[in-house]
Every structure is written in structure tokens, then in C-alpha cells.
C-alpha positions in Angstrom: 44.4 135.4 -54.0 44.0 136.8 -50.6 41.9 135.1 -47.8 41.3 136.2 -44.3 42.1 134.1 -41.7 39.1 133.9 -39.0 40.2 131.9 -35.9 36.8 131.3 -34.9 34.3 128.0 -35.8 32.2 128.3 -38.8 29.5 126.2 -40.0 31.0 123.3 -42.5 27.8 122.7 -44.3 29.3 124.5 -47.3 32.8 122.4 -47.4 31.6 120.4 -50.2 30.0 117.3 -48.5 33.5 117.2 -46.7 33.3 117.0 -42.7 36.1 118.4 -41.0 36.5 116.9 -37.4 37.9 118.8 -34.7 40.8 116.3 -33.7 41.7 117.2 -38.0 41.7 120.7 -37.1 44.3 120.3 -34.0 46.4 118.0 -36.0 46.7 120.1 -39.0 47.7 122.8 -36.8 50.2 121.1 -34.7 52.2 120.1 -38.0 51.9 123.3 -39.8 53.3 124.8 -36.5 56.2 122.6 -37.0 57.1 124.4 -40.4 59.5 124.4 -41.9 62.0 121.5 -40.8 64.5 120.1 -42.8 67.3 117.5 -41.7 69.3 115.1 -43.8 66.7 112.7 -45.3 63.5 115.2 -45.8 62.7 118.9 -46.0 58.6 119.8 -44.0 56.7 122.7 -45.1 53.5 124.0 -46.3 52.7 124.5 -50.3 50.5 127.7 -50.0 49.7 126.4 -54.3 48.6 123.0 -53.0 47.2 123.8 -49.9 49.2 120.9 -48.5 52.0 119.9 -46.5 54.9 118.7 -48.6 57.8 116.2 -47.8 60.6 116.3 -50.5 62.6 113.3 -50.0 66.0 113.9 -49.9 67.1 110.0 -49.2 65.7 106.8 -50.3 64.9 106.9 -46.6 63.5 110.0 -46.5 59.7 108.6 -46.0 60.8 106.1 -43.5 62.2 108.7 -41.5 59.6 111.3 -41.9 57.1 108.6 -40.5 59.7 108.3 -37.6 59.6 111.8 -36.9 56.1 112.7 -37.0 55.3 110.0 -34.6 58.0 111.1 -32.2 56.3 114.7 -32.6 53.2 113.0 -31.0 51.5 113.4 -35.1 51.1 109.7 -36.0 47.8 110.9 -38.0 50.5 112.2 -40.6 51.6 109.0 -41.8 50.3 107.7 -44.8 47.6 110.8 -44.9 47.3 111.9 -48.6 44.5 114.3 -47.8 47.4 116.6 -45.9 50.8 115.7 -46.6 52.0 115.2 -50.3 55.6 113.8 -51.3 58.5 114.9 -53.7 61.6 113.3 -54.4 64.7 115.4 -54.1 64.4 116.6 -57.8 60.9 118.2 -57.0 58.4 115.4 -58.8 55.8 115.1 -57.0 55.5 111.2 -55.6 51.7 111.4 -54.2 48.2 112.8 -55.8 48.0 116.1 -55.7 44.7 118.2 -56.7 43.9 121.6 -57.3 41.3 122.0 -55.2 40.6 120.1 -52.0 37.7 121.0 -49.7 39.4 120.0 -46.3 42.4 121.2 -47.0 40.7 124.7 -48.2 38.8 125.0 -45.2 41.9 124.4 -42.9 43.6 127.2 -44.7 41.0 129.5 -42.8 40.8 127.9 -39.4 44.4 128.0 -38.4 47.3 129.3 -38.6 49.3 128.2 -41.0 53.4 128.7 -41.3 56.2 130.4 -39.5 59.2 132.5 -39.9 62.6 131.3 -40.3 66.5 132.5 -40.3 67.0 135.6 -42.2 69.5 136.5 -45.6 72.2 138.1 -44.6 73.6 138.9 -47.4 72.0 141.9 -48.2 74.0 144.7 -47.4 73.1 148.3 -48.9 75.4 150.4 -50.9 75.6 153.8 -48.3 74.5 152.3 -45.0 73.6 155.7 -42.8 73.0 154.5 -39.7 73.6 151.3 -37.5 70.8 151.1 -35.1 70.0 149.1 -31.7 66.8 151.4 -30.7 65.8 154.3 -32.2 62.4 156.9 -31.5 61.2 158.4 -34.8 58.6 161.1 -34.9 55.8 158.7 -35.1 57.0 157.7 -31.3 57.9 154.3 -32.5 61.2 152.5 -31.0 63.1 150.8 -33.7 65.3 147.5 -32.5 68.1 146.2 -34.8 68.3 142.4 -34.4 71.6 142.1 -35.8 74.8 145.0 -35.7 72.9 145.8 -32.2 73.6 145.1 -28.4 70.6 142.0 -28.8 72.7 140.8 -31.5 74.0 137.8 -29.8 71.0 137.1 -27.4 70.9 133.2 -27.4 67.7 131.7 -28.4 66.2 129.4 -26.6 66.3 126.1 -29.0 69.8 127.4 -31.2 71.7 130.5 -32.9 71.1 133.6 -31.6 69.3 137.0 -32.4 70.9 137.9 -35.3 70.6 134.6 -36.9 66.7 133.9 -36.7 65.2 136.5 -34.1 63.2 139.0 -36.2 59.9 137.6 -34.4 60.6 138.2 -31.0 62.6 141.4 -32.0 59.4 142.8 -34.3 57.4 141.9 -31.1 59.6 144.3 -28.7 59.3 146.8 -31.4 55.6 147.1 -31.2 55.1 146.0 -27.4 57.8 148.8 -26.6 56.3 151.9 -28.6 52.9 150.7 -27.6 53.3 149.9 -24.1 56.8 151.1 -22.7 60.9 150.6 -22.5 60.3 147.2 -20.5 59.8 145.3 -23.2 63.1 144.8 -25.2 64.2 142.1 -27.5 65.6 140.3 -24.2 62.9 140.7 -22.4 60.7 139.1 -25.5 62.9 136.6 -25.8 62.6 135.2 -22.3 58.7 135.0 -22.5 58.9 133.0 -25.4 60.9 130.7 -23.3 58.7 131.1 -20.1 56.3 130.5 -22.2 57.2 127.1 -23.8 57.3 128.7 -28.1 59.3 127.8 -30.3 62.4 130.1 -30.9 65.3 128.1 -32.8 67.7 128.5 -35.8 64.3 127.5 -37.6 62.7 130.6 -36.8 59.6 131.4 -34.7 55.7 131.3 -35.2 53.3 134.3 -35.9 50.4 132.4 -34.0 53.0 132.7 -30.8 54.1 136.7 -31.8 50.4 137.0 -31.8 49.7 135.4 -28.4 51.7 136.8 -26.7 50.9 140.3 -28.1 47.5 140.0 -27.2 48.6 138.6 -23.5 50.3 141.6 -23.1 47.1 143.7 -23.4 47.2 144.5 -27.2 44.2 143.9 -29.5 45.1 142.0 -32.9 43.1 141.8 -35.8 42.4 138.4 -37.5 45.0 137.0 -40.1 44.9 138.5 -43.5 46.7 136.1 -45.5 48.3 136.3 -49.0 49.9 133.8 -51.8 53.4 135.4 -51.6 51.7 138.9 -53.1 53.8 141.3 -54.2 53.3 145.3 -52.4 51.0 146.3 -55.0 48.0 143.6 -54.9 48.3 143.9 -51.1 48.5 147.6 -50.0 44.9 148.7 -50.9 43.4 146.3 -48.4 46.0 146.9 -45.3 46.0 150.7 -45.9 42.3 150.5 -44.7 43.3 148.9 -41.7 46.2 151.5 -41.2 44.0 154.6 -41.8 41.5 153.5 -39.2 45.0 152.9 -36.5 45.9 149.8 -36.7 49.7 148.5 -37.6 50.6 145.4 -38.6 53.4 142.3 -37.7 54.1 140.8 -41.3 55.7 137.8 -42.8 57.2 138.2 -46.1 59.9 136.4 -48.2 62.8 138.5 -49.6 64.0 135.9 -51.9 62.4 132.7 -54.4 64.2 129.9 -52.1 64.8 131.7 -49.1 62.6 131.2 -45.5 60.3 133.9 -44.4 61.1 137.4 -42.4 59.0 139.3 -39.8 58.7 143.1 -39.7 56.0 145.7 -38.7 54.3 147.9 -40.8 53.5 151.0 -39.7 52.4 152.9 -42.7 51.5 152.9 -46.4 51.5 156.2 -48.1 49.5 157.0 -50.8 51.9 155.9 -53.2 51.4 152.7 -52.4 55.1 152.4 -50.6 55.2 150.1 -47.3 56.8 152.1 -44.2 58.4 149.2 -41.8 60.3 148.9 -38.6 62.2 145.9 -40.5 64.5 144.6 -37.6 67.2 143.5 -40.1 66.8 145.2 -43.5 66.0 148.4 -41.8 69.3 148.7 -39.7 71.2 151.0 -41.5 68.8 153.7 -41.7 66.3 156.0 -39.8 62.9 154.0 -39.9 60.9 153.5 -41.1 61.5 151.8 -44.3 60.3 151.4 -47.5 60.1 147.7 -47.9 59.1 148.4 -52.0 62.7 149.4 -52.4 63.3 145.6 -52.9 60.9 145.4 -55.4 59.0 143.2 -56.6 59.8 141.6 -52.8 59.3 141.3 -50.5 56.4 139.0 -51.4 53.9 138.8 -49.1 52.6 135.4 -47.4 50.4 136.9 -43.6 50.1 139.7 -41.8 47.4 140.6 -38.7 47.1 143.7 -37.2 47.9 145.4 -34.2 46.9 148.4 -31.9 46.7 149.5 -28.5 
């Protein structure tokens, strides 16, 4: 099922007799932005079946110390909240109520913004790589960066690893702030305004709400968040092809694999075959872009996307 995203208040009236406060809102939104997290006692992210945020417990501490880190993240709220965090043990069974639908939690799925990308598969590698890339100008006047097997390669990030490893957000950014507004805005260049600017940009990945941000500080105009339940190409293109035709492009988050973390890339065209043409920062290195992101079929499955123009 896909559901747009508006970042804008709406009347609640309709939520089912529920009342979503504003401080639930922020909070919501502060843990989702700290998706997904995992250290030796509990794994953090967001169910997009559940609507919820799940904790599998990988200790028998694993609650304690989740309640430990929440509160040190400034999210006491989270403790002991059944209405937005639910709890698995390390085999998967669930270990709080779950339901299939929940009002609040239904609503919050259309206020904010909800995951994040994280460190990429590497171990794709295709059979006749052609070309290996660090910028490239195609007809469309696009300028392709490579995050890894490229000169940005081993920028550091600001919180751990390097490009390579986890920076296909801030490299997807440079790609579209560079063909859209000039040669000054390469992956390094990104990279240090997430810094400057205080986002997130670790061996856990980066958010979309920051690509965004900053995108739209730098003059572009975004759309608002289309957002899908890890949709395969062909449920999705019909309604972002509309978008395209009328000249709009689009940073995407997609998985490439079941159990894998999320990947950024920008679509720039969808033919009408239905294939998705991408300036794919890592899986479209060894080629001329743009890409055809259905050659992985049935992935990459596709989780958000908002679009872009000048």
C-alpha cells in the first residue's frame, strides 16, 4: 500500500477518537530518526507491517539497556510505551501486544518522517564491469558520482567509516545538487555540510529528512514523501512516472536484499517499459548511467522516495 507523506498538520478529528499531541509527534520523530541502531544487547528500528518501533532483544538485558539508552538519547517517553515501541526476543517472538491497526501510530506514519539509510552490500559485483566511475556527464547533463572505487571513496564520515562504506546519501545528494546547480557541490563538499550542519552521517547510515533539508536549503524545491511498503518496481512506477513526466526527479530509499539495511539513489527516469533509470552511487559504478535498477529484479524494493527539481 502506498501513502503519501504530507509534512504539514491536519485535522485529527478523523484518527478514531485518538488525539495525537504535538510533544507525541516530536518524540516519535526523534526515535524514528535514530533508526536503525543495533549494539550487543538490542537491535532499534521501524516495522513498516506494524507501524511500530521494534526492539528485538538480543540479551536477557536487552530491555534494561534499551531503557538506558533511550533515556540517554533525551527519549525517556519510550520506556514502557506500548502504543510505539513493541519487543521481540532474539528468535523474533514478539514479547509486547501488537495490533494490526492502531490509529496513532497510523496517523504518525503521515506526519513524519520515518526511517533512514544505512551501510550498503558490497558484495554485489557484476559479471563485465565497463566502466569504473568517480563523475561522469551523460546526455541528460547529469554528473554521476561513484561512492566507492572513486577519489570520494575514502572521505571519512563524520560519526565512523567512510564513503564507501555508508555514504550513498550525501553522495546521491552531490549528484543532484551538482547537475542541478553546478561542480561546487561534490560528495566532499556534501559531506561537510552534513557536519556543519549537526546530521547524522555514521557507519549507520544517514537520514532522508536531512538529504531533503538540505536539498531544499540549497535552493531546490522537493516534493512531499511518497512512501511505499518495500514495493517492488512494478506497483510503484505508474505513480512516480507522473511526477517524472511533469520534471521532477527523485532521491529514493530502497532495500537490495530481505535482511540487508536500506540504499539511496536518484531516479531520473522511467521509460515506458516500466524500467527505473538511476544515478545509483554504488550499484551503478561500473557503467555509463544511468541504470536500470529492474535489472535486480524483483529489488530493489521500495520503502520512500520525494521528489526533486530545480
Amino acid at each position: 500500500m502506498k501513502k503519501t507523506i504530507i509534512p504539514t498538520t491536519v485535522p485529527l478529528s478523523d484518527s478514531k477518537n485518538s488525539t495525537l499531541t504535538e510533544s507525541d509527534k516530536s518524540t516519535y520523530n526523534q526515535a524514528l530518526s535514530l533508526t536503525p541502531y543495533e549494539d550487543e544487547n538490542f537491535s532499534f528500528d521501524y516495522n513498516p507491517i506494524t507501524n511500530q518501533i521494534v526492539v528485538r532483544e538480543k540479551t536477557l538485558q536487552g530491555k534494561d539497556e534499551f531503557n538506558k539508552w533511550v533515556a540517554s538519547k533525551g527519549l525517556p517517553e519510550l520506556i514502557n510505551n506500548t502504543q510505539f515501541v513493541s519487543f521481540t526476543n532474539s528468535s523474533g517472538e514478539s514479547l509486547s501486544p501488537t495490533t494490526e491497526f492502531n490509529p496513532v501510530i497510523d496517523f504518525l506514519n503521515i506526519f513524519i518522517n520515518f526511517g533512514r539509510g544505512s551501510d550498503q552490500s558490497t558484495n554485489f559485483s557484476p559479471e563485465v564491469p565497463l566502466q569504473n566511475q568517480s563523475q561522469n556527464t551523460n546526455p541528460q547533463g547529469f554528473t554521476y558520482y561513484a561512492q566507492c572505487d572513486s577519489e570520494y571513496a575514502e572521505l571519512p564520515l563524520p560519526s565512523g567509516c567512510n564513503n564507501c562504506n555508508a555514504g550513498c546519501g550525501p553522495t546521491t545528494v552531490a549528484m543532484i545538487a551538482t547537475s542541478y546547480l553546478g561542480q561546487s557541490y561534490n560528495p566532499q563538499t556534501i559531506i561537510g555540510k552534513y557536519q556543519a550542519l549537526g546530521y547524522e552521517l555514521s557507519c549507520a547510515g544517514s537520514s532522508y529528512a536531512d538529504a531533503k533539508s538540505l536539498l531544499e536549503s540549497l535552493g531546490l524545491k522537493t516534493t512531499d514523501y511518497l512512501v511505499f511498503n518495500y514495493e517492488p518496481a512494478d506497483t510503484i512506477t505508474s505513480d512516480l512516472k507522473k511526477f517524472i513526466d511533469a520534471g521532477w526527479t527523485f532521491f529514493t530509499l530502497a532495500n537490495f536484499t530481505d535482511t540487508g539495511g536500506g540504499h539511496y539513489f536518484w531516479v531520473t527516469d522511467i521509460d515506458n517499459q516500466g524500467n527505473v533509470w538511476a544515478y545509483d552511487p554504488f550499484y551503478g559504478r561500473f557503467q555509463a548511467p544511468p541504470y536500470n535498477e529492474n535489472d535486480r529484479y524483483p529489488f530493489p524494493k521500495y520503502r520512500l522516495a520525494f521528489g526533486v527539481k530545480k
